[in-house]
C-alpha positions as CSV (number, residue, x, y, z in Angstrom):
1,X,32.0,-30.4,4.6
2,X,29.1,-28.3,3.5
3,X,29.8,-25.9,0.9
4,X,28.5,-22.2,0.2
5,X,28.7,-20.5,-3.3
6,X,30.9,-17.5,-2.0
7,X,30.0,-14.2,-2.6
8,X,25.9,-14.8,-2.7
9,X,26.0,-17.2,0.3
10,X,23.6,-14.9,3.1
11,X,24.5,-17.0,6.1
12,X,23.4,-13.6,8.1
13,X,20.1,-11.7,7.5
14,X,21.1,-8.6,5.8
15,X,19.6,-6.4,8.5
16,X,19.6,-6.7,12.1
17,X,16.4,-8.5,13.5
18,X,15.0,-6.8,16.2
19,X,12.3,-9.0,18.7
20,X,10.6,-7.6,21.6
21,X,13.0,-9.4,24.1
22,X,15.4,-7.4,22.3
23,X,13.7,-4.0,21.9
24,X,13.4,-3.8,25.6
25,X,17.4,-4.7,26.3
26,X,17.7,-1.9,24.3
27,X,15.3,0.2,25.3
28,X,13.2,0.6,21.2
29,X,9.8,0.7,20.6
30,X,8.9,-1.5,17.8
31,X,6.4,0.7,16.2
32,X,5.2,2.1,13.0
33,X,6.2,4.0,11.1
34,X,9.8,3.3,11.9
35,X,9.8,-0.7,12.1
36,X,8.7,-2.9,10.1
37,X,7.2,-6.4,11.1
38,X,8.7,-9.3,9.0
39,X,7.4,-12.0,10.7
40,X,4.8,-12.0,14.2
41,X,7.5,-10.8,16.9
42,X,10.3,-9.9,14.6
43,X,10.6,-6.2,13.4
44,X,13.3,-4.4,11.0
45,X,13.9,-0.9,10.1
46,X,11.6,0.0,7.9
47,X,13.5,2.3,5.7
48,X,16.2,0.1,5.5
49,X,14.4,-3.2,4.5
50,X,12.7,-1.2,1.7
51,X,15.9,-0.5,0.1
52,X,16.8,-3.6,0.1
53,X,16.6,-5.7,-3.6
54,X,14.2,-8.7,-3.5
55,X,15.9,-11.1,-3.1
56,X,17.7,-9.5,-0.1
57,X,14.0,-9.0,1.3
58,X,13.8,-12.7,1.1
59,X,17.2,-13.5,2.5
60,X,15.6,-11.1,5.5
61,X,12.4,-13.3,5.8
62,X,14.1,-16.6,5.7
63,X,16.1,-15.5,8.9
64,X,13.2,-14.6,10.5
65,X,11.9,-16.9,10.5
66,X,15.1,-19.0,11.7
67,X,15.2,-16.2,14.7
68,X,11.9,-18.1,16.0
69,X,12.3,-21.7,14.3
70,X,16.0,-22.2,14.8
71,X,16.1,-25.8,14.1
72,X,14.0,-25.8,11.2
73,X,15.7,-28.0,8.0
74,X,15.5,-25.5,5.0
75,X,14.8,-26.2,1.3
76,X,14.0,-25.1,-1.8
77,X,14.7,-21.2,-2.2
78,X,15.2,-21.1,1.6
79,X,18.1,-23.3,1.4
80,X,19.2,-21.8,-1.8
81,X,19.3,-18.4,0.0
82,X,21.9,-20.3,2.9
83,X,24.2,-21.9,0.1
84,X,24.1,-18.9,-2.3
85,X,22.1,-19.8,-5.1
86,X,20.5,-17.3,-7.2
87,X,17.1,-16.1,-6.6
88,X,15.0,-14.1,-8.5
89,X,12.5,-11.8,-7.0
90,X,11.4,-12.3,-3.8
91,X,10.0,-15.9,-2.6
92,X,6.2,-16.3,-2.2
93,X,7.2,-18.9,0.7
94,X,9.5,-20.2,3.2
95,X,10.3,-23.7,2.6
96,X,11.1,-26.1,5.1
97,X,12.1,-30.1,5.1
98,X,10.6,-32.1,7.9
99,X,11.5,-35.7,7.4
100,X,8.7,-37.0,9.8
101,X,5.9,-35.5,8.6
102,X,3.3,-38.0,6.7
103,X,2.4,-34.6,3.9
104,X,3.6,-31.9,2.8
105,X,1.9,-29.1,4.2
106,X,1.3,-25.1,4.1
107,X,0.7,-22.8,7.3
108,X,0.2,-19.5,6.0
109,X,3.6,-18.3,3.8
110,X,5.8,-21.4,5.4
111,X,4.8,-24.8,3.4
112,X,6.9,-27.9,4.9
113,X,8.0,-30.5,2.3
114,X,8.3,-34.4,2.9
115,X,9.6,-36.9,-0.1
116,X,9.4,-40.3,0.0
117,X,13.4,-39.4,-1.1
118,X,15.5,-38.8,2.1
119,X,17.5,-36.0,1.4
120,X,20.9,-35.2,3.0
121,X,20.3,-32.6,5.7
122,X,24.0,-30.4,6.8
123,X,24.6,-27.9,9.1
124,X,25.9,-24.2,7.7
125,X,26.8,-21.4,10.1
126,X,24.1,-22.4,12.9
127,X,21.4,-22.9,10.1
128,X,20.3,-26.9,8.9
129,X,19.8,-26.9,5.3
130,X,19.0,-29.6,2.9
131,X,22.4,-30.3,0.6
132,X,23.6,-28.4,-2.2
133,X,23.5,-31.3,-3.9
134,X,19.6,-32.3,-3.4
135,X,18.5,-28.7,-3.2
136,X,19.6,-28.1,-6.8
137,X,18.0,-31.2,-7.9
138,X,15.3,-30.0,-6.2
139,X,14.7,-26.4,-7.6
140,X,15.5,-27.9,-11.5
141,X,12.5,-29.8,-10.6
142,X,10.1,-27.1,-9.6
143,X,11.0,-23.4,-11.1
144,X,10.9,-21.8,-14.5
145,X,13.4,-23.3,-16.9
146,X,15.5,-20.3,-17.1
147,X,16.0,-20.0,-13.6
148,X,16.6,-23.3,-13.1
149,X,19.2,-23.6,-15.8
150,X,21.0,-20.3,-14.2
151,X,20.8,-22.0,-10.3
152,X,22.6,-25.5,-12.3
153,X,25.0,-23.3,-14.1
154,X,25.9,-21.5,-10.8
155,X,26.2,-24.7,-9.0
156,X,29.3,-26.5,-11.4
157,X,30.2,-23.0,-12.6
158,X,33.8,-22.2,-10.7
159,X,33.9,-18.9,-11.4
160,X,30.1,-18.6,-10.0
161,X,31.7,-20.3,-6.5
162,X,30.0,-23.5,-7.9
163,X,31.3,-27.0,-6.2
164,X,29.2,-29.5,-7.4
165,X,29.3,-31.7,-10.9
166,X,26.9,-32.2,-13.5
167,X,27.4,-36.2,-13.4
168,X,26.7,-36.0,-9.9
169,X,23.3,-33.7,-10.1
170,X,22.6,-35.9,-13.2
171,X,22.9,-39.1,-10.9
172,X,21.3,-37.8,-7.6
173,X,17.7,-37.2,-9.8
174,X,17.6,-40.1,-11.4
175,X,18.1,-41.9,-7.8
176,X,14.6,-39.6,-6.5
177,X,11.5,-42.0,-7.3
178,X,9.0,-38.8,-7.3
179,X,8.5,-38.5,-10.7
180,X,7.4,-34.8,-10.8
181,X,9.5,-31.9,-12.4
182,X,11.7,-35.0,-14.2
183,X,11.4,-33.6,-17.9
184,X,12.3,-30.3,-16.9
185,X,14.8,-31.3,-14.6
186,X,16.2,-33.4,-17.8
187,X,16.0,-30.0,-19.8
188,X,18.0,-28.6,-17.8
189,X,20.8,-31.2,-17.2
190,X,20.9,-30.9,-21.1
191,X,21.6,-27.8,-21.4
192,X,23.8,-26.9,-17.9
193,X,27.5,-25.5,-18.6
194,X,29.9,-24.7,-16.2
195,X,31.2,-22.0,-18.7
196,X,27.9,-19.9,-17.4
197,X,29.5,-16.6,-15.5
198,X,26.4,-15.1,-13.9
199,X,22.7,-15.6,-13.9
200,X,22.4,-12.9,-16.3
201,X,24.1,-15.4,-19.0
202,X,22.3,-18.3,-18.4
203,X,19.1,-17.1,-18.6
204,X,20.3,-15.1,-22.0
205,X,21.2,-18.2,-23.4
206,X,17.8,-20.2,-22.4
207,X,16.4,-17.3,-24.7
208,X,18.6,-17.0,-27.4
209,X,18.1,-20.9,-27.9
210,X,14.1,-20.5,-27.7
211,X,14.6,-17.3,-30.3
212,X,15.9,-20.0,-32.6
213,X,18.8,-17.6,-32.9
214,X,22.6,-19.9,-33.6
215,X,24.0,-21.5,-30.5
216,X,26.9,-19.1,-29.2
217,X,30.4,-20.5,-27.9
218,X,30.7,-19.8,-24.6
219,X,34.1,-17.0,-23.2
220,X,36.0,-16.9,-26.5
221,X,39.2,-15.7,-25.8
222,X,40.7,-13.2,-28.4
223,X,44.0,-11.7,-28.5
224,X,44.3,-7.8,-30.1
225,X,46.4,-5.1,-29.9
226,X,48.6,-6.5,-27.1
227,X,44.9,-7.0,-24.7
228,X,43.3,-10.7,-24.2
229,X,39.6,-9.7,-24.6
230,X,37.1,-12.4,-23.2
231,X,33.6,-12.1,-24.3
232,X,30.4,-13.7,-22.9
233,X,28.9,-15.0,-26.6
234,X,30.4,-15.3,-29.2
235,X,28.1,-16.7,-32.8
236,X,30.7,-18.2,-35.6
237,X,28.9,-17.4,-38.2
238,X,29.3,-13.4,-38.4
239,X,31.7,-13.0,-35.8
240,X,29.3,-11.0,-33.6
241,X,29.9,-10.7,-29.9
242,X,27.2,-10.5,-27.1
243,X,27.6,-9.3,-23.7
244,X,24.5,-9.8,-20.9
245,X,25.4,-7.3,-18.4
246,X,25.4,-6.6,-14.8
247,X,25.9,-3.3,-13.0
248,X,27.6,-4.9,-10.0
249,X,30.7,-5.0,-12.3
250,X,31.1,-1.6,-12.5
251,X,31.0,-1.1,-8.8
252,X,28.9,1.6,-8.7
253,X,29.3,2.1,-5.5
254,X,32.6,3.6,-5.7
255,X,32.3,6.2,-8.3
256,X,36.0,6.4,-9.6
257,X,36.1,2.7,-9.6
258,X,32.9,2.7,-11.8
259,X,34.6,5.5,-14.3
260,X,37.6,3.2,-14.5
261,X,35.6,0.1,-15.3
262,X,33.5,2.3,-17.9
263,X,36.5,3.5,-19.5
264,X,38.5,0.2,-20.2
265,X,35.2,-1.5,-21.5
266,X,34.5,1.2,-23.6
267,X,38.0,0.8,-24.7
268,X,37.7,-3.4,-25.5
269,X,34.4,-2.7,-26.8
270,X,35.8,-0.4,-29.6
271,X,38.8,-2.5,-30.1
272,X,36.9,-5.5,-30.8
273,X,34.8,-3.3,-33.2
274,X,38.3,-2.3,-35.1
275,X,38.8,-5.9,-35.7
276,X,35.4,-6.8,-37.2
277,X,33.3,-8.1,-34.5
278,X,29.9,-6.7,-34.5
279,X,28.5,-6.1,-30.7
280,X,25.4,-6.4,-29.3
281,X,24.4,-5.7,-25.3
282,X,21.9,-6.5,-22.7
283,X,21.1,-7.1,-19.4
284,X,19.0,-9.5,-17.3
285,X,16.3,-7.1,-17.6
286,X,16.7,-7.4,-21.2
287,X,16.8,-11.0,-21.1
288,X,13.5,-11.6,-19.5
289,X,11.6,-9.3,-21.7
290,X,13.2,-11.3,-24.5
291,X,12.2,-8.3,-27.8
292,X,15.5,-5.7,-25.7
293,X,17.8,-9.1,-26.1
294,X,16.5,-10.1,-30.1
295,X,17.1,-6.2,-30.9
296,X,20.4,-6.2,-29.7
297,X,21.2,-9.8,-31.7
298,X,19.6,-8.4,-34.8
299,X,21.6,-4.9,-34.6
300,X,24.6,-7.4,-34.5
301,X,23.6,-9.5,-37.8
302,X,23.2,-12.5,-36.0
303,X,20.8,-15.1,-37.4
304,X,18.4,-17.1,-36.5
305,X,18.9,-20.5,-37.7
306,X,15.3,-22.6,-36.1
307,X,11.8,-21.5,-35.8
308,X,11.4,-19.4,-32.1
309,X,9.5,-21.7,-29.7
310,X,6.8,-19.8,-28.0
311,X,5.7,-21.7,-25.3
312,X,9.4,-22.0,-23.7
313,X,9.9,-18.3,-23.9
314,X,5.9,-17.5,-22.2
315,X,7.4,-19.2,-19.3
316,X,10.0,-16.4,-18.7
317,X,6.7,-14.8,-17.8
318,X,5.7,-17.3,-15.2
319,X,6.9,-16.5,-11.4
320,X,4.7,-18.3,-9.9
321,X,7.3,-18.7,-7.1
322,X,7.8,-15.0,-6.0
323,X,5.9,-11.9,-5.3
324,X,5.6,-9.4,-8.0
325,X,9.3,-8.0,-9.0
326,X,9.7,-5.1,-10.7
327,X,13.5,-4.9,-11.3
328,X,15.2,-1.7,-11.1
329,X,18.8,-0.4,-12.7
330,X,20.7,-1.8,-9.8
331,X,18.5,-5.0,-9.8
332,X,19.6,-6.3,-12.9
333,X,21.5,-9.4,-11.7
334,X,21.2,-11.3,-8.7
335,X,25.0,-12.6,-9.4
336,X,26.7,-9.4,-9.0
């Protein structure tokens, strides 16, 4: 059986693709400024699409493409986009698998992959992707350590949807002969934990360890005033909290539901202050930009116990990857 991570999973584009064939069933004209042309012969509503966040766009792309290539083998991002893994900003390329092919090559923004490696090919919906399995292993070989760390985390992480195990990712790389991406990948098999609730943590985490700031425990429960209050970090030595947030929790969408959710955090938030637990907040945003996150730490006495380490946190800067993202209030996590 081929498993999805629920709730990220876009095994649909997430607008309708319109083709010519199609636009003359229906009697539309596929024309500016109204429709916009996502791939040669495949058009979307314009004002639609450009509402959509990133990586939605890219979810858009990647079906596209599979309107006019429907037996292509995804992989990479454009697997990862099928099985629900998180994706930050919106891909530079569609990536394809094509076991026959004697190189790996690049037509335009599609670049087909080969390996030496056979990789496990399944079928999801009416799309062929390469496994969760090897398309994790894949992406902790070839992204940003941050990002890679939060598509690992995601992967074991139940609460994320996650299915797979760190012993087995662990295994699968160090069966792949191709010795590219294998410190990184290592990296990140270090420093994976199922605990992880959302990308937003996991890439917090990457940069509180590169800010040389303590280790955090990971969901500490605590039990006040009759309430079991769960945090997202929690550092020993000061008893401060830290919470990366996400708007999608406060379902913004539905504005009493949002001024519910506001008012009972608000309400463990100040509780958790009555019992001496300095609080510090963020969001991915935050994270990436690294000074919002080591304000928020430093506002909640927590200290930094190893020299920062530069070079790991320039390479939150590097997105090589995907297009240009500027994230805006409701882009802040790709999890929610």
């Amino acid at each position: 059986m081929a498993y999805t991570l629920s709730g990220r999973a876009q095994l649909l584009s997430p607008l309708p693709l319109y083709t010519r064939e199609d636009a003359r069933m229906l009697g539309l004209r596929l024309e500016a400024p109204r429709w916009h042309r996502v791939r040669k012969g495949v058009h979307v509503d314009k004002k639609q699409y450009l509402a959509l966040n990133d990586w939605q766009k890219y979810a858009v792309c990647v079906h596209a493409y599979l309107r006019l290539h429907p037996d292509a083998i995804l992989c990479l991002e454009s697997a990862g986009v099928i099985h629900g893994l998180p994706q930050f900003g919106e891909g530079r390329f569609i990536h394809v698998y094509d076991p026959r092919a004697m190189a790996s090559q690049r037509y335009g923004d599609i670049r087909v992959h080969t390996s030496r490696d056979p990789r496990r090919v399944v079928r999801i919906g009416a799309t062929l992707v390469t496994s969760l399995l090897d398309t994790v292993v894949d992406l902790a070989r070839v992204m940003n350590p941050a990002d890679a760390l939060a598509v690992a985390d995601a992967s074991i992480s139940a609460v994320q949807g996650g299915s797979l195990r760190l012993d087995a990712l662990i295994e699968r790389g160090r069966e792949l002969e191709d010795p590219r991406g294998r410190a990184r990948m290592r990296w990140v098999w270090g420093h994976a934990n199922a605990l992880s609730e959302s990308p937003a943590e996991s890439i917090s985490r990457a940069v509180i360890m590169w800010s040389g700031y303590e280790m955090p425990e990971l969901q500490r429960e605590f039990r006040y005033e009759g309430h079991v209050d769960r945090c997202d970090f929690y550092f020993r030595s000061n008893g401060a909290i830290g919470e990366a947030d996400g708007w999608g929790k406060y379902e913004l969408d539905d504005p009493a539901e949002a001024a519910r959710r506001l008012r009972d955090e608000k309400r463990r938030e100040d509780r958790l202050r009555r019992h001496q637990h300095p609080m510090g907040r963020w969001d991915l945003g935050d994270a990436w930009k690294v000074s919002p996150l080591r304000a928020a730490l430093d506002g909640a006495g927590v200290r930094m116990v190893r020299p920062p380490v530069p070079a790991m946190l320039a390479t939150l800067r590097v997105r090589s990857r995907a297009k240009p993202w500027r994230p805006t209030p409701r882009e802040t996590d790709p999890a929610e």
